[in-house]
C-alpha positions as CSV (number, residue, x, y, z in Angstrom):
1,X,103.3,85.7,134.6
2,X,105.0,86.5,131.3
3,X,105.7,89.5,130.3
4,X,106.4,91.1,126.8
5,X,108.3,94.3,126.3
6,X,107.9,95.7,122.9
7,X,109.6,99.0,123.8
8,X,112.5,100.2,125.1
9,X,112.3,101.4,128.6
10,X,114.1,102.1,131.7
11,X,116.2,99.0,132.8
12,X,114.7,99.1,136.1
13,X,111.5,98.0,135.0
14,X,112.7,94.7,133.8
15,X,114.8,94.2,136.7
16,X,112.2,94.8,139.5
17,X,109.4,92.9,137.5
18,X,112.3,89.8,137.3
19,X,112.6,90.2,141.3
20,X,108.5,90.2,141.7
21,X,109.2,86.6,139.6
22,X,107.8,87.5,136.2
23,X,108.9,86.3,133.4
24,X,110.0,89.2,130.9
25,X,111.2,88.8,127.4
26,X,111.8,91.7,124.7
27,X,111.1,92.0,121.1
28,X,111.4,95.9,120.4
29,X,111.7,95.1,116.4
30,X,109.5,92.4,114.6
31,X,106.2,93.4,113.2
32,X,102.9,93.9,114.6
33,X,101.5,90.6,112.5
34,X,105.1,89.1,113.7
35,X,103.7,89.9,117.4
36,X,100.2,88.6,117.2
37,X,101.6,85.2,116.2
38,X,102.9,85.2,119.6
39,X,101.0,87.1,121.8
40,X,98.5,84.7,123.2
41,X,101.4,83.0,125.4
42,X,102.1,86.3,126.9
43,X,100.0,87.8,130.2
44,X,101.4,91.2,130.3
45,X,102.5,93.7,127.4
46,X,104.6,96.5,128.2
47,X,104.1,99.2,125.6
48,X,105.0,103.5,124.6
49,X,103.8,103.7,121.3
50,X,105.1,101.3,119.1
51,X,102.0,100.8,117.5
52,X,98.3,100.5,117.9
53,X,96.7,97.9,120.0
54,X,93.1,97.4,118.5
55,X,90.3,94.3,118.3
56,X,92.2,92.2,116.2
57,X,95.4,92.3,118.7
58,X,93.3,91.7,121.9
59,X,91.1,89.3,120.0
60,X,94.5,87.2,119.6
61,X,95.7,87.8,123.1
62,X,93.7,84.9,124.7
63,X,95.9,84.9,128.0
64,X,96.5,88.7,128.4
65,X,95.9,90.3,131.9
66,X,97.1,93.5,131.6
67,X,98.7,96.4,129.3
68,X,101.2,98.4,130.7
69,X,101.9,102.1,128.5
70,X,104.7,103.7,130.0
71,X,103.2,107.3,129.4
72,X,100.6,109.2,130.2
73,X,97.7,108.1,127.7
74,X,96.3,105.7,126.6
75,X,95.0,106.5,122.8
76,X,96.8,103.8,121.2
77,X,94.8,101.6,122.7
78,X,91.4,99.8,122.3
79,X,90.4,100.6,126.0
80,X,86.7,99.6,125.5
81,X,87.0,96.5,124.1
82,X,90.5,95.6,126.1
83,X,88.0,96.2,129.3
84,X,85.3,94.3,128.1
85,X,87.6,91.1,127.8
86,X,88.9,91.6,131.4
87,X,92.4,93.2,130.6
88,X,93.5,95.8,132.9
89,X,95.0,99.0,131.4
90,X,97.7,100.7,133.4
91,X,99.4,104.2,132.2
92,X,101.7,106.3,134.2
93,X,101.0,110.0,134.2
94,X,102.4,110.8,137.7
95,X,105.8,109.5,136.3
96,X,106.2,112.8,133.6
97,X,103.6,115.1,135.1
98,X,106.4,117.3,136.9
99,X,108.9,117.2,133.6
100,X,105.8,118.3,131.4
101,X,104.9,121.3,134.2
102,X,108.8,122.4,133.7
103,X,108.7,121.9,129.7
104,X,105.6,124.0,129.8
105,X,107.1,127.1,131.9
106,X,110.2,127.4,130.3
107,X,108.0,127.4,126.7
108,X,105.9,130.0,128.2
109,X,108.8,132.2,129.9
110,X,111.2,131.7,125.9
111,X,108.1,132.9,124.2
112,X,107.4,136.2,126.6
113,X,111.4,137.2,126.8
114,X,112.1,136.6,122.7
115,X,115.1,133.8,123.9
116,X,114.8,131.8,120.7
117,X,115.1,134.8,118.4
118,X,117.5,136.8,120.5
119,X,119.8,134.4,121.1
120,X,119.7,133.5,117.3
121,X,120.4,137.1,116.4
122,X,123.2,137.2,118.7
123,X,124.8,134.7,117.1
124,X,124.7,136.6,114.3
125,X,126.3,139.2,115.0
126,X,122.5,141.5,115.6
127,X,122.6,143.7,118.7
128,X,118.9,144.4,118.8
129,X,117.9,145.2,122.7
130,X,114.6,147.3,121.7
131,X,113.5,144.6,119.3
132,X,113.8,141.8,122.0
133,X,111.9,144.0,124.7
134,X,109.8,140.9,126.2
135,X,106.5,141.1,128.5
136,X,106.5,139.8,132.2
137,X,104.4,137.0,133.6
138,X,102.7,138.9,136.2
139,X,99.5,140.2,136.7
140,X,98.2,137.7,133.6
141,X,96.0,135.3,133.9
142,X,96.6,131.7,132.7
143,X,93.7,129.6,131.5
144,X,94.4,125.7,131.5
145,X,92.2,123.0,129.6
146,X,92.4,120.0,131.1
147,X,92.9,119.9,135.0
148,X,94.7,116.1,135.7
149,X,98.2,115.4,136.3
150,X,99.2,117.5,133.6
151,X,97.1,120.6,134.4
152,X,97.9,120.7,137.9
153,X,101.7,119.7,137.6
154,X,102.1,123.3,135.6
155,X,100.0,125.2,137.7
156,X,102.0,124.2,140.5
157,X,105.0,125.8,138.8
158,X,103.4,128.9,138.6
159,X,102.9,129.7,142.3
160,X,105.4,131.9,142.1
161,X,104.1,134.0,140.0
162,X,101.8,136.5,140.5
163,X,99.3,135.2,138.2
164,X,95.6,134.1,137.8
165,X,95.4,130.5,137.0
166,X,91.7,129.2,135.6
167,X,90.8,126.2,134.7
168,X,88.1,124.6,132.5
169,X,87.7,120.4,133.1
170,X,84.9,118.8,131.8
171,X,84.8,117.0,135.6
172,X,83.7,118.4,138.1
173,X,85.4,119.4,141.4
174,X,88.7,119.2,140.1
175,X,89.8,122.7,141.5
176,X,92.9,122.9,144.2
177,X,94.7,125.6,145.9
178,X,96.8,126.6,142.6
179,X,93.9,127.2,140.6
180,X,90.2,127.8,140.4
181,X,87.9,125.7,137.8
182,X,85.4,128.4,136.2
183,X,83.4,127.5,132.5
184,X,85.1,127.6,129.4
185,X,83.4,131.0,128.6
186,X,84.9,133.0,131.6
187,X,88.4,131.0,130.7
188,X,87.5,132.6,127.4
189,X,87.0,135.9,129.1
190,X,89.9,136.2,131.0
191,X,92.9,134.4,129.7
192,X,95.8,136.0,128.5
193,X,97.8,132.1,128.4
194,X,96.0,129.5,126.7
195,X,97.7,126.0,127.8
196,X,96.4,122.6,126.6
197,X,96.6,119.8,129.1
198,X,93.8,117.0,127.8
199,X,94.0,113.4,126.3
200,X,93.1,112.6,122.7
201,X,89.6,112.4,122.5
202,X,86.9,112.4,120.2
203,X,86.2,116.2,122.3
204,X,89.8,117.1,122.0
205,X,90.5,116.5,118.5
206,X,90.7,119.8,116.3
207,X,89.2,121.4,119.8
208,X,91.4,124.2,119.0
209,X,89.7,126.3,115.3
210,X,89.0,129.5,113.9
211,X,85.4,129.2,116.0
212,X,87.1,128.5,119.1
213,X,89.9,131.1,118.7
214,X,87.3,134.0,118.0
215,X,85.4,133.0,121.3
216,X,88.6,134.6,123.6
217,X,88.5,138.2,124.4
218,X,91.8,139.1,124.3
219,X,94.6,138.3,122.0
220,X,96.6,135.7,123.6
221,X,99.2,133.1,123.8
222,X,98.5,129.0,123.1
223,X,101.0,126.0,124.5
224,X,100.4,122.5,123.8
225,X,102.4,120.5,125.3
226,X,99.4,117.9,124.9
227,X,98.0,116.0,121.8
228,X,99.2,117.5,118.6
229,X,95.6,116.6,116.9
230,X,93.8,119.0,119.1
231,X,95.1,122.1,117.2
232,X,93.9,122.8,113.9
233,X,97.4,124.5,112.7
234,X,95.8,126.5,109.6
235,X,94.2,128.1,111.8
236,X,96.9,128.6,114.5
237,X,98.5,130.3,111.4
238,X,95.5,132.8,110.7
239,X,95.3,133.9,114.2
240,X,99.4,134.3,114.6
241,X,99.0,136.5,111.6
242,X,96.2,138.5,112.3
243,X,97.3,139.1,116.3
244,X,94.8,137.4,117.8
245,X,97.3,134.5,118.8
246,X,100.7,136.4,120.1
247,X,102.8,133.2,120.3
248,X,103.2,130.0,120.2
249,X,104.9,126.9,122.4
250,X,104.1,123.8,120.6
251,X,105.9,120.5,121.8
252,X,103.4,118.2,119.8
253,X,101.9,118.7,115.9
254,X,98.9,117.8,114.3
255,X,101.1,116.2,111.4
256,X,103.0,114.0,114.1
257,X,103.2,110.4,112.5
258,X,102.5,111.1,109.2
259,X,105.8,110.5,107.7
260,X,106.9,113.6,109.6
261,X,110.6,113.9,108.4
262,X,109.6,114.1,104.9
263,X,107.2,117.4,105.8
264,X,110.5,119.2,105.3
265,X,110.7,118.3,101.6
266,X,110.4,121.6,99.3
267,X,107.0,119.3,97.5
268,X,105.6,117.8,100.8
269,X,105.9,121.2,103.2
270,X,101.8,122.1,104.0
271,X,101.7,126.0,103.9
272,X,100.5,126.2,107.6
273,X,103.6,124.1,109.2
274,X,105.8,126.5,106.6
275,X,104.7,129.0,108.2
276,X,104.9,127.8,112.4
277,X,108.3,126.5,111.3
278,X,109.9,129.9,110.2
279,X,107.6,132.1,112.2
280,X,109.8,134.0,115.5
281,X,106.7,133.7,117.1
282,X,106.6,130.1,117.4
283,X,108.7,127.9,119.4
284,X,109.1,123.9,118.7
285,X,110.1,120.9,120.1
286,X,109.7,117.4,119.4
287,X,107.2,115.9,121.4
288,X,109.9,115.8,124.7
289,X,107.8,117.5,127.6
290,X,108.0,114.6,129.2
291,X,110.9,113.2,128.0
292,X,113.8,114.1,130.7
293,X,116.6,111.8,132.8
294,X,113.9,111.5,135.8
295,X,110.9,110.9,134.4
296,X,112.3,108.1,132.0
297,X,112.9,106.6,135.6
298,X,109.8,107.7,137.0
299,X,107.8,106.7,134.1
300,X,109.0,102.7,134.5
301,X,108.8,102.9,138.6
302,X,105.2,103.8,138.0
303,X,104.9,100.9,136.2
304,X,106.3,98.3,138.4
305,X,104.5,99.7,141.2
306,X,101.2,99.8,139.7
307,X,101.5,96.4,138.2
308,X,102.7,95.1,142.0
309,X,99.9,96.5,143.8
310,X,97.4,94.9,141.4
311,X,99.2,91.6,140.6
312,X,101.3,90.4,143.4
């Protein structure tokens, strides 16, 4: 079996796929054209998100068994049609789920105790202890969307807390003992903590609008540590400034790979990310929930042992 690694990944995964006998070869630069050329004498690509694996790429991997995405989903990739030719599609959830419950907590926890704008007001010389007055976890409830790995990796963290946690799934029967799965309308009801835990989907994307916002009862606060596209971030804006959002933790952006960098250009800036990006009631970080020393490791051992239990 021959492998082909077009990103960068834990050095592990090479090395235990060489010991199971593969073959493995790199190539983390040429083009995507440059990699079609080549890709029918490969069985096995190991993939993040390089780039976007459609028709025309599986069309031209003749020999292709599986594709292996070090990450949780799988939206960069043609999963219908890579099925329908016989490919098996392997992701690794389990391998980040734990690093995206902590990312998630400490967003929430930053956000309810001020830390981003008290500690940068410290450093500037401001003393303001009435100003950075924060709210405590307990006795909210937190409502999840999205119950998988993600969902139930941060309502594991909040055990201990004295919290609520609710959940809305479109499966079924996905409630454990950290959380009970009620409809969307009581999560609308009740929740206090808005968190996004769901793939990119044709459900997901621009889930969160003015219509959806206006459906909660209370004024509450939003994390996404998900998909950036599910947000629709004009209206994150309206709701931060009329109260009905309180705060903001976002680790992913609906203008993610859109020539991001250059959104900080005085011509290119959209009002709405303007306004998240100098607002104290946002926090931000760069698509890293997942991203830690132990689940780079995780991710790749995930891998290898998926790709062993259905291949060797």
């Amino acid at each position: 079996m021959k492998v082909l690694h077009l990103d960068s990944n834990h050095s592990l995964l090479i090395n235990q796929l060489n010991d199971l006998g593969y073959i493995n070869d790199t190539d983390y630069t040429s083009t995507k054209e440059e990699i079609e050329n080549k890709i029918h004498t490969y069985n096995g690509i190991i993939i993040r998100s390089r780039f976007t694996i459609n028709k025309l790429f599986l069309d031209k991997a003749t020999n292709l068994k599986f594709i292996g995405r070090v990450g949780a989903g799988l939206e960069n990739i043609d999963c219908d049609y890579a099925k329908e030719k016989g490919i098996t599609l392997i992701s690794a959830p389990e391998g980040n789920r734990n690093a995206v419950g902590e990312h998630t907590l400490g967003m929430l926890l930053s956000l309810f105790n001020k830390l981003n704008k008290a500690d940068k007001e410290v450093r500037e010389g401001k003393w303001l202890r009435e100003d950075n007055r924060g709210i405590e976890l307990d006795g909210k409830t937190v409502g999840l969307i999205g119950y998988g790995n993600m969902g139930k990796a941060f309502a594991k963290k909040l055990r201990g807390f004295d919290v609520e946690v609710l959940c809305f799934d479109i499966k079924n029967g996905v409630e454990n003992e950290d959380c009970k799965q009620v409809s969307l309308q009581e999560l609308q009801q009740k929740a206090d903590v808005l968190s996004l835990h769901t793939p990119q989907t044709e459900l997901t994307m621009n889930m969160i609008n003015e219509d959806f916002i206006n459906q909660f009862h209370k004024s509450f606060w939003l994390l996404n540590t998900a998909r950036g596209k599910s947000v629709v971030t004009k209206d994150l804006v309206t709701a931060l400034e009329s109260g009905k959002i309180l705060g903001a933790g976002l680790d992913v952006l609906e203008y993610e790979k859109k020539s991001f960098e250059n959104l900080f250009t005085d011509t290119n800036m959209p009002k709405a990310f303007q306004y998240i990006v100098n607002s104290d009631k946002v926090i931000l970080s760069p698509h890293v929930a997942g991203w830690t020393m132990e689940s780079k490791e995780k991710l790749a051992q995930t891998i290898v042992d998926k790709i062993k239990l259905k291949f060797t």
